[in-house]
PDB file of the backbone (N, CA, C, O) and the ligand in Angstrom, with CONECT records:
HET     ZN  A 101       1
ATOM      1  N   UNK A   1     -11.117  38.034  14.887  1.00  0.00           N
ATOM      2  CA  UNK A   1     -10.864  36.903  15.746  1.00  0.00           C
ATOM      3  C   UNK A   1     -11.448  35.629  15.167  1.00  0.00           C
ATOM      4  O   UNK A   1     -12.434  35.598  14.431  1.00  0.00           O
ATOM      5  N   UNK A   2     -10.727  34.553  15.582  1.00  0.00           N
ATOM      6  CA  UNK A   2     -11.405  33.320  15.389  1.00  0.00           C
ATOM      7  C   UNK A   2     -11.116  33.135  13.346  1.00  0.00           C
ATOM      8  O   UNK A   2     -11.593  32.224  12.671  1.00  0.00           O
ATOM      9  N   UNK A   3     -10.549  33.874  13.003  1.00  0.00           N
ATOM     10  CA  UNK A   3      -9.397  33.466  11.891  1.00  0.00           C
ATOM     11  C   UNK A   3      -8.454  32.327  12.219  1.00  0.00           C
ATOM     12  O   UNK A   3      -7.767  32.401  13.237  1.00  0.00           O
ATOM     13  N   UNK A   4      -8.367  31.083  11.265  1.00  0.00           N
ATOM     14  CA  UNK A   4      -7.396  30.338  11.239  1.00  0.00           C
ATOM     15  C   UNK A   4      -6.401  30.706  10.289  1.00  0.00           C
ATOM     16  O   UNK A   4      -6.710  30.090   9.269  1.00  0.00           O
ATOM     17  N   UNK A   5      -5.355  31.387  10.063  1.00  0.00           N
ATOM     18  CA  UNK A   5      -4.630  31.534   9.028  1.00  0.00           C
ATOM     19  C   UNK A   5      -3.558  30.711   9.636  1.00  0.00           C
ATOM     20  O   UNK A   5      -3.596  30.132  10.721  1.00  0.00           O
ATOM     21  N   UNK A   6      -2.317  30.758   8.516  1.00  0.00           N
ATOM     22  CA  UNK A   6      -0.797  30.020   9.075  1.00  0.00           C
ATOM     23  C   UNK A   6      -1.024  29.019   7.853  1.00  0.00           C
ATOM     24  O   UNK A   6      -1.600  29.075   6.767  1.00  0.00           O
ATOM     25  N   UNK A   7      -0.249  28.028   8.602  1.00  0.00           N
ATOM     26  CA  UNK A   7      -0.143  27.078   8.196  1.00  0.00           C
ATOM     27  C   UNK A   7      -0.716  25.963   7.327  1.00  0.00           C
ATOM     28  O   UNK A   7      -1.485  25.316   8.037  1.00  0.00           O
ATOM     29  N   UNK A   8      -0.665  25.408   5.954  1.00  0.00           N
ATOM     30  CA  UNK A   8      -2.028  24.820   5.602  1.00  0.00           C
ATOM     31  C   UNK A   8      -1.435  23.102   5.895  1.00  0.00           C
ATOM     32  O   UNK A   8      -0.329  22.764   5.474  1.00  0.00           O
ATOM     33  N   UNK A   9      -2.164  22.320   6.512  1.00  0.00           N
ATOM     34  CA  UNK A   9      -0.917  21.272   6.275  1.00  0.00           C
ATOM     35  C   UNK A   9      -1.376  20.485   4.623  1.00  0.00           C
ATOM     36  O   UNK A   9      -2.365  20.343   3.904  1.00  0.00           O
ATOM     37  N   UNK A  10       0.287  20.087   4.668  1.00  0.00           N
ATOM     38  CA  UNK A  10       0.996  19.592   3.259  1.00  0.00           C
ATOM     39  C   UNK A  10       1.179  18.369   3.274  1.00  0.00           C
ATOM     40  O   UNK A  10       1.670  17.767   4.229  1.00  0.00           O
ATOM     41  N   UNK A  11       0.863  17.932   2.377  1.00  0.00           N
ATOM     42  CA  UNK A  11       1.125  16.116   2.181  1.00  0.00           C
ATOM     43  C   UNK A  11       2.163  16.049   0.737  1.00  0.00           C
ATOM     44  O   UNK A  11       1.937  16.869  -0.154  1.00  0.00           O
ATOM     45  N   UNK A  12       3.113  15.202   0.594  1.00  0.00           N
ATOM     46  CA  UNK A  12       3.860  15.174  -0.524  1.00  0.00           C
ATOM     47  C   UNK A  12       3.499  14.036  -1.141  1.00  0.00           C
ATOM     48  O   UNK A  12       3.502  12.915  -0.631  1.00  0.00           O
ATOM     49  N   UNK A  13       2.994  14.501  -2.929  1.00  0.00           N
ATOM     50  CA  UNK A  13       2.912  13.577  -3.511  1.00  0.00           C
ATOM     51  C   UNK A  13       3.465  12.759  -3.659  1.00  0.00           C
ATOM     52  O   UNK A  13       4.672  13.000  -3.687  1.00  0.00           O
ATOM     53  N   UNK A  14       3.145  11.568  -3.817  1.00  0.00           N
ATOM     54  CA  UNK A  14       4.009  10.245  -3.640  1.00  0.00           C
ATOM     55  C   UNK A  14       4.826   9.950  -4.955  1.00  0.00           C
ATOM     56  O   UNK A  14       5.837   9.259  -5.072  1.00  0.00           O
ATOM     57  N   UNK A  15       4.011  10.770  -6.078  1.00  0.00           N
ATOM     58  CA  UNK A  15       4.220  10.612  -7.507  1.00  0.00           C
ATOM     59  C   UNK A  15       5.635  11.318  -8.222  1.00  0.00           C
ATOM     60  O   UNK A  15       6.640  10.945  -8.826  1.00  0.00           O
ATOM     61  N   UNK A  16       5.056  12.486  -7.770  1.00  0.00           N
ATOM     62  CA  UNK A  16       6.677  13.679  -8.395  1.00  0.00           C
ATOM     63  C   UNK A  16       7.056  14.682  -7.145  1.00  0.00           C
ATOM     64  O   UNK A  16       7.626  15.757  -7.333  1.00  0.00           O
ATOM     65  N   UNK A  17       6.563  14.064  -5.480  1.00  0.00           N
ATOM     66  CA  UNK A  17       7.241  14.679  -4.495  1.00  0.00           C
ATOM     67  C   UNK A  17       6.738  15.748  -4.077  1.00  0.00           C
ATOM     68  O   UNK A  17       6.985  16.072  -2.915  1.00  0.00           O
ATOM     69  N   UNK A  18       5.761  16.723  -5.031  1.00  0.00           N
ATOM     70  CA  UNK A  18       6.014  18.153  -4.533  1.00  0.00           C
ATOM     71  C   UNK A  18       5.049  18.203  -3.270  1.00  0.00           C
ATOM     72  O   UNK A  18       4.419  17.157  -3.115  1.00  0.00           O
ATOM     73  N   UNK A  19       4.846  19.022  -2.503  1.00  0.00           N
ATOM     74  CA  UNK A  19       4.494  19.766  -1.518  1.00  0.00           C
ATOM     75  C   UNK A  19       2.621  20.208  -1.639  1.00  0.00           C
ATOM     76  O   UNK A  19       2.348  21.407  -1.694  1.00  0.00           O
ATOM     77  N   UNK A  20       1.514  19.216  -1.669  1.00  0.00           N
ATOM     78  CA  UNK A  20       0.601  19.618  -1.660  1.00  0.00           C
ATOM     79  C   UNK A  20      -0.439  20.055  -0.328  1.00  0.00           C
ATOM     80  O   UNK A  20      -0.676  19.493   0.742  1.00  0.00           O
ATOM     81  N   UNK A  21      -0.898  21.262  -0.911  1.00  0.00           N
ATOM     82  CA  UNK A  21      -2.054  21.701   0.527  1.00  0.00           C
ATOM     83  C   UNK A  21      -2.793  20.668   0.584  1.00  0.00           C
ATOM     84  O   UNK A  21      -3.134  20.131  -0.470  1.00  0.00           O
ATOM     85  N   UNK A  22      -3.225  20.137   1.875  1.00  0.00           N
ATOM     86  CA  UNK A  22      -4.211  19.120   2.105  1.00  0.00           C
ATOM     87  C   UNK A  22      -5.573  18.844   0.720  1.00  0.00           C
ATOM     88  O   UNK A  22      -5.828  18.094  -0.222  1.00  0.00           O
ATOM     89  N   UNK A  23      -6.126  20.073   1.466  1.00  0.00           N
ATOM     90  CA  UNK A  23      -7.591  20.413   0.420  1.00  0.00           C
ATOM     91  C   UNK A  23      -7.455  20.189  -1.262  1.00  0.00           C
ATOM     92  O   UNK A  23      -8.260  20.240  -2.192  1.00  0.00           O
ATOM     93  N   UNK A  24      -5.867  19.889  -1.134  1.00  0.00           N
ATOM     94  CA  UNK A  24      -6.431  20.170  -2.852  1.00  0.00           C
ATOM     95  C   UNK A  24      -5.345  18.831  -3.461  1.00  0.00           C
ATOM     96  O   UNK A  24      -4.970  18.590  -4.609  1.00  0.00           O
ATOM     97  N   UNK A  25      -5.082  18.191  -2.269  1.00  0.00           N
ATOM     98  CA  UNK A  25      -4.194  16.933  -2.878  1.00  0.00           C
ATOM     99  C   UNK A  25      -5.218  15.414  -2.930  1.00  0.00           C
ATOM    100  O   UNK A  25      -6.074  15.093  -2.105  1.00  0.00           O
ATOM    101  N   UNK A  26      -4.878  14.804  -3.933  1.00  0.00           N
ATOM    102  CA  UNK A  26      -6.043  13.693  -4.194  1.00  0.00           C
ATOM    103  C   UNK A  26      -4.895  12.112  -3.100  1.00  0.00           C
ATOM    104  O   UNK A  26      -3.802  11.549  -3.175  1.00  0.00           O
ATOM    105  N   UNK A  27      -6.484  12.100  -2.006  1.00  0.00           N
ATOM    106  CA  UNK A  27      -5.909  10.750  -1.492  1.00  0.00           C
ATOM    107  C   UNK A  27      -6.644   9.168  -2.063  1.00  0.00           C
ATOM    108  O   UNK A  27      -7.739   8.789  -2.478  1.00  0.00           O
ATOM    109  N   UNK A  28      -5.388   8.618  -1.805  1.00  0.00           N
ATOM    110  CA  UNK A  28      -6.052   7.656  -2.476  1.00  0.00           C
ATOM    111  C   UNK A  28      -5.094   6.518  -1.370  1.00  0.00           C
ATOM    112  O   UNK A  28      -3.955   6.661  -0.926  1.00  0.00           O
ATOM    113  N   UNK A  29      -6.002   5.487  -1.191  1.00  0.00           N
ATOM    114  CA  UNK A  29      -5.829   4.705   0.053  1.00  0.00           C
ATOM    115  C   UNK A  29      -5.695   3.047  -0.622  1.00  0.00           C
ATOM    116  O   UNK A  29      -6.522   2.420  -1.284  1.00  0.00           O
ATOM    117  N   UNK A  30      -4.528   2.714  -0.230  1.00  0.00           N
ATOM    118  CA  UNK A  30      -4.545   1.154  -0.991  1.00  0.00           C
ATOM    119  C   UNK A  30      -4.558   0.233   0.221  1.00  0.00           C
ATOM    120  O   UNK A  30      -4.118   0.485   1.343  1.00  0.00           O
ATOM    121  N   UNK A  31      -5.244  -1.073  -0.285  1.00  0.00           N
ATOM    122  CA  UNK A  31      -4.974  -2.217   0.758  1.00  0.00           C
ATOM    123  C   UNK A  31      -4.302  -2.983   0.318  1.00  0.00           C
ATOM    124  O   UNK A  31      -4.443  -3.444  -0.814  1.00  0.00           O
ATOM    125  N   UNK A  32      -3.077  -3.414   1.425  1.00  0.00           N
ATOM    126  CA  UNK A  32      -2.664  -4.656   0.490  1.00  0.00           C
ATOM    127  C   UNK A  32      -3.123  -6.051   1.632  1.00  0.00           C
ATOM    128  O   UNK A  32      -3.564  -5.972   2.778  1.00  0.00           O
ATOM    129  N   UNK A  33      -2.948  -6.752   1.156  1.00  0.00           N
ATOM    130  CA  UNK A  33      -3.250  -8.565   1.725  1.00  0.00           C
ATOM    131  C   UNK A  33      -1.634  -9.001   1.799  1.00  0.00           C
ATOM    132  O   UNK A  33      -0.702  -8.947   0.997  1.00  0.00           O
ATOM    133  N   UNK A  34      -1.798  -9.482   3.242  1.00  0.00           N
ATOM    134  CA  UNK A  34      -0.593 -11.032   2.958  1.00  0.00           C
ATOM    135  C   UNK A  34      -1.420 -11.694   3.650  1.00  0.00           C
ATOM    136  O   UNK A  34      -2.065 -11.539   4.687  1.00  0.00           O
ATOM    137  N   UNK A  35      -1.237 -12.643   2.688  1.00  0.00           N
ATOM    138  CA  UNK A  35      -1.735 -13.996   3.477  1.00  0.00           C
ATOM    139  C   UNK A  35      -0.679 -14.925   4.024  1.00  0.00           C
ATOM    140  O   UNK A  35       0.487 -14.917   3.630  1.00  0.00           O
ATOM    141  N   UNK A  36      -1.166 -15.741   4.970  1.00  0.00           N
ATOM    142  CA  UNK A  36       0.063 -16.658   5.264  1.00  0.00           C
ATOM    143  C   UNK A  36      -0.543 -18.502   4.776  1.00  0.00           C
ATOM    144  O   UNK A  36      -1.609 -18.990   4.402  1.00  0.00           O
ATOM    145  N   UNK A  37       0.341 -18.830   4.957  1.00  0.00           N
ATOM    146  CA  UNK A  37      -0.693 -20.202   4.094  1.00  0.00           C
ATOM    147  C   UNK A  37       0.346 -21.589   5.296  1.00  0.00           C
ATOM    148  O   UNK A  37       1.226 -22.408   5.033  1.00  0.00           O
ATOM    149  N   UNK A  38      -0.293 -21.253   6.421  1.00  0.00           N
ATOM    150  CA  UNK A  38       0.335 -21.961   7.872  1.00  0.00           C
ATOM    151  C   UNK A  38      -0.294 -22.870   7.874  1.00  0.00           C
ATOM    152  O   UNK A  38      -1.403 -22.393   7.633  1.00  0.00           O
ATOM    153  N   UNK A  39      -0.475 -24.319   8.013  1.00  0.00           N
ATOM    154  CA  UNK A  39      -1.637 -25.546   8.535  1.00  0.00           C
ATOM    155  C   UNK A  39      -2.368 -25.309   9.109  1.00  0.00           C
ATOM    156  O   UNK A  39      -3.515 -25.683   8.866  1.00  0.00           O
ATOM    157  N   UNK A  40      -1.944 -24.319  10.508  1.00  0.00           N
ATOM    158  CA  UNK A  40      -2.831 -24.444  11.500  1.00  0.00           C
ATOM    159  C   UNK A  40      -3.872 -23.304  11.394  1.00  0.00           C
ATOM    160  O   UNK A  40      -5.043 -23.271  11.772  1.00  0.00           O
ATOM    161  N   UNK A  41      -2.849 -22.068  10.562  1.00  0.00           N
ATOM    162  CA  UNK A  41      -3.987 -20.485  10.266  1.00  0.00           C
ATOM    163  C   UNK A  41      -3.877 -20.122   8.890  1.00  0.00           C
ATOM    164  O   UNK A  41      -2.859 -20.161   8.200  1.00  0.00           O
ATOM    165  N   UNK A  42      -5.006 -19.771   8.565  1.00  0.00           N
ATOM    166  CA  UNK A  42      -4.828 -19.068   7.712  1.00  0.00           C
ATOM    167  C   UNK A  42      -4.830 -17.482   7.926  1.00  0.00           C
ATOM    168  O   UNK A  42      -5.978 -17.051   7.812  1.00  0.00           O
ATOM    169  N   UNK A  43      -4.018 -16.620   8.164  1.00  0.00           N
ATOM    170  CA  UNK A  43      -3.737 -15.531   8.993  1.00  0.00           C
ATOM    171  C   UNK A  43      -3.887 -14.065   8.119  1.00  0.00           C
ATOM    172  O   UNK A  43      -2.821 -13.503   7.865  1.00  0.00           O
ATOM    173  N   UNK A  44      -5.150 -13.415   7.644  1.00  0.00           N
ATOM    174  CA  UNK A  44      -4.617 -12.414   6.646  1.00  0.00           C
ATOM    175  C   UNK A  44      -4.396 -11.172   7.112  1.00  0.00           C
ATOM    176  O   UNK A  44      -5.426 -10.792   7.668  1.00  0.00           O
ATOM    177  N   UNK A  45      -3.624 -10.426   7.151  1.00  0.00           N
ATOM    178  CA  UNK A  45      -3.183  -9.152   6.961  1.00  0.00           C
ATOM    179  C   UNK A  45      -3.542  -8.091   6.474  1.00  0.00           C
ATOM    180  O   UNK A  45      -3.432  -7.970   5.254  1.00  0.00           O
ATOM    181  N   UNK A  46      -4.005  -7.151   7.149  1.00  0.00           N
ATOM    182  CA  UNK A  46      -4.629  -6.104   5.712  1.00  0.00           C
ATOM    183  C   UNK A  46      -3.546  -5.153   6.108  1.00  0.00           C
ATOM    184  O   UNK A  46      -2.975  -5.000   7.187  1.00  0.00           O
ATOM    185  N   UNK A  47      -3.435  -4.659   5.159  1.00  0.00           N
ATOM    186  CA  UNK A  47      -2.217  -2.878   5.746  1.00  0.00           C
ATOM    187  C   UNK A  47      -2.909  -1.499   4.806  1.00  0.00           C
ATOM    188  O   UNK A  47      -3.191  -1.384   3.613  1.00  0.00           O
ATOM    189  N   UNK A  48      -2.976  -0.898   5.562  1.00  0.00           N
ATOM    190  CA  UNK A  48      -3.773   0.545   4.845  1.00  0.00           C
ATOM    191  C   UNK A  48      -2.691   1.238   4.898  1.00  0.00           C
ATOM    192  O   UNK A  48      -2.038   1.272   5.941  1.00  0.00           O
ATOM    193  N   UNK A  49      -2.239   2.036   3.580  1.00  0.00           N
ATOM    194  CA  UNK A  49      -1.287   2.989   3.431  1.00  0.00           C
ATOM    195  C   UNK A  49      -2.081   4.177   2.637  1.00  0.00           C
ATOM    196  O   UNK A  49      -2.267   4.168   1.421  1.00  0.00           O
ATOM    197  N   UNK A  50      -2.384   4.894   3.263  1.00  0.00           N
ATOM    198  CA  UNK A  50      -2.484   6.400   2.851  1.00  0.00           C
ATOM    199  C   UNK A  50      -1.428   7.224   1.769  1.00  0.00           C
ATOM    200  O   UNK A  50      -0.409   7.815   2.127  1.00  0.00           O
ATOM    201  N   UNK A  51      -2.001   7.097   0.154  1.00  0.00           N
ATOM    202  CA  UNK A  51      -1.200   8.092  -0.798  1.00  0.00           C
ATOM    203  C   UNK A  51      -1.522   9.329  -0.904  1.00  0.00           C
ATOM    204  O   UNK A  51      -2.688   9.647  -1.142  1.00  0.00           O
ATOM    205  N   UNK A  52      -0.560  10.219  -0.747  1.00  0.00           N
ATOM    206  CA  UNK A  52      -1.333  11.288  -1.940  1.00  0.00           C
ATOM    207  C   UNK A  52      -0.794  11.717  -3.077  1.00  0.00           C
ATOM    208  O   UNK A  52       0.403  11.574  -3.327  1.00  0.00           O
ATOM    209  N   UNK A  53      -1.606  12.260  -3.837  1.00  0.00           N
ATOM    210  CA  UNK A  53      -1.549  13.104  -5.046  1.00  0.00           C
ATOM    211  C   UNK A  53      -1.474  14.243  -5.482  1.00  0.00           C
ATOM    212  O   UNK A  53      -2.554  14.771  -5.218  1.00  0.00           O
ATOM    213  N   UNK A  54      -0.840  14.935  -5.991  1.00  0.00           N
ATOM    214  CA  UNK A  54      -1.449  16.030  -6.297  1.00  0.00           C
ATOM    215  C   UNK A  54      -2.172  15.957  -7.601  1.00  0.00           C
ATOM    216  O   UNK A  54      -2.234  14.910  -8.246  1.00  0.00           O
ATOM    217  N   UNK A  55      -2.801  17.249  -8.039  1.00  0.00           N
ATOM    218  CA  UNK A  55      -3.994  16.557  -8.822  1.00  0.00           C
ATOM    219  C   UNK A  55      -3.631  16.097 -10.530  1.00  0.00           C
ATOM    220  O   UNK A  55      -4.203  15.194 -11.139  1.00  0.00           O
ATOM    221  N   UNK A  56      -2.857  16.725 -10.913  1.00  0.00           N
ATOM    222  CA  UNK A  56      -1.932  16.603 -11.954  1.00  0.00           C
ATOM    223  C   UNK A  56      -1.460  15.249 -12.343  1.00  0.00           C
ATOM    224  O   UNK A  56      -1.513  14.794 -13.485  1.00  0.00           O
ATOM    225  N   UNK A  57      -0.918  14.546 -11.122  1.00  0.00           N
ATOM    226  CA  UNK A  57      -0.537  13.356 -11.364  1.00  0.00           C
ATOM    227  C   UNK A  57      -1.544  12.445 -10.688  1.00  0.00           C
ATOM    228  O   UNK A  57      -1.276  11.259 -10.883  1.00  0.00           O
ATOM    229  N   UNK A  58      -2.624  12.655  -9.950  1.00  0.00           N
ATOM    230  CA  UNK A  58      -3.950  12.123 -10.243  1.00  0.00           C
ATOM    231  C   UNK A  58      -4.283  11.872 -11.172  1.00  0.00           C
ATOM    232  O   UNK A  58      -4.686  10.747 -11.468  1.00  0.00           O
ATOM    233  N   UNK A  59      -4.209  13.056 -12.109  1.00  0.00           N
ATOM    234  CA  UNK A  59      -5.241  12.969 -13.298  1.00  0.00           C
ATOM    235  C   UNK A  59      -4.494  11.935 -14.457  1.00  0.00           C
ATOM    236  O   UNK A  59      -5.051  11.334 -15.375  1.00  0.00           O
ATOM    237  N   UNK A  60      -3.110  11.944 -14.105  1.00  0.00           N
ATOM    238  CA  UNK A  60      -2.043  11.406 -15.529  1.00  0.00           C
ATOM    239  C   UNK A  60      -1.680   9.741 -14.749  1.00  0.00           C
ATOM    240  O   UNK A  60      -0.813   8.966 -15.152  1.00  0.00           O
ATOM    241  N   UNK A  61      -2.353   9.574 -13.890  1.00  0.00           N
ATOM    242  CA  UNK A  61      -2.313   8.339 -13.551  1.00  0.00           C
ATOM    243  C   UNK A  61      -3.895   7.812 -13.126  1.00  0.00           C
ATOM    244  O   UNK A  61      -3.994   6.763 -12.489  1.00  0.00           O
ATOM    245  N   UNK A  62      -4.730   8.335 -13.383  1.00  0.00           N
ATOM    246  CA  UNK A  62      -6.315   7.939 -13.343  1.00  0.00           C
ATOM    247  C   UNK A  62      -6.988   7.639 -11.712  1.00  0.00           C
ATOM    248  O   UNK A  62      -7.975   7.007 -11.336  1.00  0.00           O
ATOM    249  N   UNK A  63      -5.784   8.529 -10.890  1.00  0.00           N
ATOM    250  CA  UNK A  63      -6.354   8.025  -9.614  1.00  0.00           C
ATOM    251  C   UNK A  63      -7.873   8.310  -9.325  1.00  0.00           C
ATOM    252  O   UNK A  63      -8.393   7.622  -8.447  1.00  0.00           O
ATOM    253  N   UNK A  64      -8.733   9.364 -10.046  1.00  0.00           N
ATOM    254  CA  UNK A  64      -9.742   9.716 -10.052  1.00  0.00           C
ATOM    255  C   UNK A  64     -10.765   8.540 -10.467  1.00  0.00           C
ATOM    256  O   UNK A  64     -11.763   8.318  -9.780  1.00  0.00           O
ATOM    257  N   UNK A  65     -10.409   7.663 -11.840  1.00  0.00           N
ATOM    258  CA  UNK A  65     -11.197   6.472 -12.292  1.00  0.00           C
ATOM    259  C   UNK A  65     -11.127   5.503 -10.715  1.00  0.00           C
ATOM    260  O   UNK A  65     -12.092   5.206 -10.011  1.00  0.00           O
ATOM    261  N   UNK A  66      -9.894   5.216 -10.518  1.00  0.00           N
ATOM    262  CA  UNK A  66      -9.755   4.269  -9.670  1.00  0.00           C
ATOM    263  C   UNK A  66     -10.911   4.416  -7.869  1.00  0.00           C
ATOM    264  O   UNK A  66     -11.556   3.707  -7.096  1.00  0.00           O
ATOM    265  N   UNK A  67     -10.568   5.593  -8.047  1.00  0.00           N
ATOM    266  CA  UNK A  67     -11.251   6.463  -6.921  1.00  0.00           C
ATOM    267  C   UNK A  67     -13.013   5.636  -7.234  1.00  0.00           C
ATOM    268  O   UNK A  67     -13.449   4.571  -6.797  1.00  0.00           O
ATOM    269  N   UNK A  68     -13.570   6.518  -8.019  1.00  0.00           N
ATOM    270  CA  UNK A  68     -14.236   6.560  -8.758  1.00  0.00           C
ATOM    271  C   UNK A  68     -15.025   4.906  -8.506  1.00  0.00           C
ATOM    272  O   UNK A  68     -16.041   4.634  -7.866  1.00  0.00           O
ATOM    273  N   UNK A  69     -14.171   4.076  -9.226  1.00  0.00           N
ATOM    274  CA  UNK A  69     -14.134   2.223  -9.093  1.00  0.00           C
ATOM    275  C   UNK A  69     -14.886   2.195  -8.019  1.00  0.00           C
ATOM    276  O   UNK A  69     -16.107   2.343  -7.967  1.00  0.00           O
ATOM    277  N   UNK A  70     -13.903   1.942  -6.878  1.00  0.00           N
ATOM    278  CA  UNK A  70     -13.894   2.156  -5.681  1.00  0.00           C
ATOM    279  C   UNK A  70     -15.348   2.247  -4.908  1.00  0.00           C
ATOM    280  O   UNK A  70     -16.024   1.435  -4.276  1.00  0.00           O
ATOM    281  N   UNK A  71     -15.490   3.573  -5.254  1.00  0.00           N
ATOM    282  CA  UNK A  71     -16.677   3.925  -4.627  1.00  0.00           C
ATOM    283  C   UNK A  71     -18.197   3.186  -5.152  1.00  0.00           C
ATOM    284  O   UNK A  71     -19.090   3.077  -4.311  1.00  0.00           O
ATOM    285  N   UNK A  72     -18.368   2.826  -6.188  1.00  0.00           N
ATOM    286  CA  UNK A  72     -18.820   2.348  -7.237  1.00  0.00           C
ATOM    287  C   UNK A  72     -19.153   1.123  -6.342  1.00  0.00           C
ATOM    288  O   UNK A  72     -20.263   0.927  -5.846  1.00  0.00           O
ATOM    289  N   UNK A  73     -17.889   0.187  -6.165  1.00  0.00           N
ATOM    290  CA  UNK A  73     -17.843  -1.062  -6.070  1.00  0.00           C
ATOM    291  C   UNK A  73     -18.298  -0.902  -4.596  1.00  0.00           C
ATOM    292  O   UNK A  73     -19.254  -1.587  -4.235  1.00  0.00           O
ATOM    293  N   UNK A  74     -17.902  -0.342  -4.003  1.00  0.00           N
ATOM    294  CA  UNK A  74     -19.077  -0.279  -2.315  1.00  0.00           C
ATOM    295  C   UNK A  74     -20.218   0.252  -2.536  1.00  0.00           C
ATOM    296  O   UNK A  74     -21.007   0.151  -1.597  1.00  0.00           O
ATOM    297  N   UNK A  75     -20.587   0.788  -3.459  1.00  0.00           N
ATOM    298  CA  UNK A  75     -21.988   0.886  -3.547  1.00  0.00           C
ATOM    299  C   UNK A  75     -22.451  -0.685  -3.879  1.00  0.00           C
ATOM    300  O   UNK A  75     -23.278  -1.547  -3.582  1.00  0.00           O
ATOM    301  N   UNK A  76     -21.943  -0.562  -4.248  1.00  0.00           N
ATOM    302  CA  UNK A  76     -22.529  -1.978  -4.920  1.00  0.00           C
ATOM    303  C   UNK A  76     -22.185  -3.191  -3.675  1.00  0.00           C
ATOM    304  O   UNK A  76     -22.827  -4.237  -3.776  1.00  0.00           O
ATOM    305  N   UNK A  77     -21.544  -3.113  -2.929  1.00  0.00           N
ATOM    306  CA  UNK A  77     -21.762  -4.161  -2.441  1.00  0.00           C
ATOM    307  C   UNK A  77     -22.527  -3.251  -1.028  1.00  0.00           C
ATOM    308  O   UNK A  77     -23.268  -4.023  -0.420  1.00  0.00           O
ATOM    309  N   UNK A  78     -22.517  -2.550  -0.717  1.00  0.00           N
ATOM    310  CA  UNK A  78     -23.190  -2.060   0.682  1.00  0.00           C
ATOM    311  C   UNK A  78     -24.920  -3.055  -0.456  1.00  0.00           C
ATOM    312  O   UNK A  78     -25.555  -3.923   0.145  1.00  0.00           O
ATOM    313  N   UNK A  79     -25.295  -2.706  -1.843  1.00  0.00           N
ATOM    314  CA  UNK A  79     -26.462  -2.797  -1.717  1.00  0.00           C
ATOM    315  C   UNK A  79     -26.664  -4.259  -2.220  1.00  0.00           C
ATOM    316  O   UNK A  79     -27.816  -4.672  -2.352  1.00  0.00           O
ATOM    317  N   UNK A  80     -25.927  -4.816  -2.418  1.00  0.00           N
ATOM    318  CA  UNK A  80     -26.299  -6.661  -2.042  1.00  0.00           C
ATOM    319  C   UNK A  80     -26.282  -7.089  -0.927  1.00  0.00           C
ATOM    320  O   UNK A  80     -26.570  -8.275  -0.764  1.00  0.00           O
ATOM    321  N   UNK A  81     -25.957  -6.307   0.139  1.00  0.00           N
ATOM    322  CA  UNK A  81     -25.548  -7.083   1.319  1.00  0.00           C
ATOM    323  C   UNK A  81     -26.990  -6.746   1.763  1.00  0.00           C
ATOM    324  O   UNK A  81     -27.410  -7.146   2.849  1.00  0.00           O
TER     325      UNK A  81
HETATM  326 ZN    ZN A 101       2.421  15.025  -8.296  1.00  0.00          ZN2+
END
């Protein structure tokens, strides 16, 4: 009892499509900006889009460095602030 089996959920790489188990697909989260450039606002936009990867095309597209960056660069600013 108290087994979860079934189902694993799947995210499809964004890269070559296929069908990855959660646990083992690399996410990688982009922001983009619009700005608007109005007189009265300057109005920015953030939009979070959730990628994934599988790890293959993680690795052949460096989402791991970028990852990697990333984390790096909030360290770094969590410790100036
Ligand atoms: Zn892939």
């Amino acid at each position: 009892m108290g087994t979860r089996r079934g189902r694993e959920r799947l995210e499809r790489c964004v890269s070559c499509g296929r069908a990855v188990p959660r646990d083992k697909a690399v996410e990688y989260s982009t922001r983009t900006h619009f700005t608007t450039d109005l007189k009265e606002d300057n109005v920015t936009y953030t939009n979070f889009s959730d990628s994934y990867y599988c790890i293959s095309c993680a690795k052949h597209r460096g989402i791991f460095e970028k990852l990697k960056q990333q984390a790096q660069r909030r360290r770094e600013r969590d410790s100036y602030g």
